[in-house]
C-alpha positions, 0 to 999 in steps of 0.5 A: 350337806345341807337338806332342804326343806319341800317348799324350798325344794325343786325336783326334775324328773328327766328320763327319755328312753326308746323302750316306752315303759322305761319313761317314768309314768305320771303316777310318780309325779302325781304321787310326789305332789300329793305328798309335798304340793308345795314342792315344785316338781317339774316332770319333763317327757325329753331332754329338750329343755332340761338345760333351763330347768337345771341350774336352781334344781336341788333333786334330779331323778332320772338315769343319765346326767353327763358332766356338762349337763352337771357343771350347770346344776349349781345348787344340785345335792341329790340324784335319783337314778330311776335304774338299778344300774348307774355305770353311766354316772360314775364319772370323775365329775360326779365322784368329786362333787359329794353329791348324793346318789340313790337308786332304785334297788329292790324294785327289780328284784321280784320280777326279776327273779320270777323271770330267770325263775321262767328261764331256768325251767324254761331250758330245763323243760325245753321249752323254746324248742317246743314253742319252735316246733309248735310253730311247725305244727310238729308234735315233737315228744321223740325229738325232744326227748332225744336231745342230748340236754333231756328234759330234766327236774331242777329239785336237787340241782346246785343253782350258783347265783353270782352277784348276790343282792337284791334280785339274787335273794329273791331268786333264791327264795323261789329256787328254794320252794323248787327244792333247788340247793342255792349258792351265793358269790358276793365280792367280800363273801358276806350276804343274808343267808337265809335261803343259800347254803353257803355264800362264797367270796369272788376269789373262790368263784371258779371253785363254786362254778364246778359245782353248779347245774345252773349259774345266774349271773347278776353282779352290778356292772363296774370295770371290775366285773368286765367280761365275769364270766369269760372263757376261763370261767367258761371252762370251769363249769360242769358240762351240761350246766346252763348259764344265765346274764339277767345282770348287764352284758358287759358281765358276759364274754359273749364269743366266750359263750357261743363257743361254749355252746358249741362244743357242748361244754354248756349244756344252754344258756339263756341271756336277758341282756347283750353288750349290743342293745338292742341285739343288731341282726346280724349278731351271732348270738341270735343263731347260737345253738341253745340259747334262749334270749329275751330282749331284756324284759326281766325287770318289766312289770306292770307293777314298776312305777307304783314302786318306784314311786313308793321308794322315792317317797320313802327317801324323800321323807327320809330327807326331808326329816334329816334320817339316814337315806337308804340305797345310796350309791358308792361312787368309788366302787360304781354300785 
């Protein structure tokens, strides 16, 4: 593929989202045209007119393009997805078309991992029922203590992290410094051994599940990763063992896991993510005995545009000197 050069090179940034924060910020713009300000970058708020920006644009940075929206951009070469995630482009149009996709890997990882961090001493220490009891003006030491999950130490415990990448390093690197013994599952069982005493191949994944105290799931979203965790899987792990989604919800069977919750075979379980988002009212997770839920705030950080700003600086130096580029999506694989 031919690269361009900056002042030959227009670069439309598009993202709209509900969430306010999930809109790109105007550092990232700003950023990219101090750099390069012979570069025409166009940062538009909505979609509303990005039919007229498409055809002549070489770079598109934003989560979501669909395939008619793709058959206008003519001259195309490269699209930045500004989420981890890119399920949502993986369509037979984009696979075909030798086009270029990167993502924003590691820019999620830290405080992703200080969350399901939060979230695993967060169930250990009860903290939920304790805020809820709070709210009651309750000092609740007895009834807290008589629960059948007793406030615990995560030291020791088998902290299983399935979905070993970026985010999952970083986890295990804090887990460790809570002397928690950590274990990775990867699809080939390959992966930076630095902080897990074993990474361990998908095929072995029921095995591992028997062995955990915790299991954090944050596995990329593809059609092989459809419902993971399931009721079989479920039914592999130790009872009392707590499960954790930070990952996508389609990775979770989630009557699967009420049902668990209610027999007690999981001990709790906290979720970040739903297959329904925003989680409607009426769903019967929100009512699910022991289940901590956040409404998918793990990846927030006041930090996040500067970072993401920085990678895509990075790639576009990369691009624009003819090197490698690093965070390139697999089209055939999804991730």
């Amino acid at each position: 593929m031919k690269r361009t050069k900056p002042a030959e090179t227009k670069l439309v940034i598009c993202v709209w989202h509900p969430f306010t924060w999930w809109r790109p910020q105007p550092v990232l713009a700003e950023t990219i045209r101090k750099r390069w300000p012979e570069m025409n970058v166009v940062h538009l708020p909505d979609y509303d007119k990005l039919p007229e920006e498409l055809p002549d644009t070489d770079i598109f940075v934003g989560y979501s393009l669909r395939a008619k929206q793709l058959k206008d951009a003519r001259k195309l070469k490269w699209i930045h997805s500004t989420a981890a995630g890119v399920a949502q482009l993986m369509y037979p149009e984009l696979r075909d078309a030798g086009i270029l996709v990167t993502n924003p890997s590691g820019v999620f990882s830290v405080p992703m991992a200080e969350h399901t961090m939060g979230l695993i001493l967060a169930m250990a220490r009860n903290f939920p029922d304790s805020v809820r009891q709070q709210d009651k003006a309750i000092w609740s030491q007895q009834e807290l203590w008589d629960k059948p999950q007793h406030l615990a130490e995560v030291n020791g415990q088998v902290l299983l992290i399935v979905g070993y990448g970026s985010i999952g390093r970083a986890l295990a690197k804090r887990a460790k410094a809570f002397d928690m013994r950590v274990r990775g599952v990867t699809r080939s069982g390959q992966g930076d051994g630095a902080h897990v005493e074993r990474i361990l191949p998908a095929a072995q994944l029921h095995e591992a599940l028997a062995e955990a105290d915790y299991v954090v799931v944050s596995a990329p979203e593809t059609a092989e990763t459809k419902h993971l965790i399931g009721a079989a899987e479920l039914a592999k792990v130790k009872r009392g063992a707590r499960l954790i989604n930070v990952g996508r919800g389609s990775l979770l069977d989630e009557a699967a896991l009420i049902c668990a919750l209610k027999t007690g075979a999981l001990g709790g379980a906290a979720i970040d993510v739903a297959e329904t988002e925003p989680l409607p009212a009426d769903s019967p997770l929100w009512k699910a005995p022991n289940l901590f839920i956040t409404p998918h705030t793990s990846a927030l950080s006041d930090r996040l545009w500067v970072r993401q700003a920085a990678i895509l600086v990075e790639l576009l130096e990369r691009w624009f000197d003819g090197e490698e580029m690093f965070n390139q999506v697999d089209v055939t694989r999804g991730y």
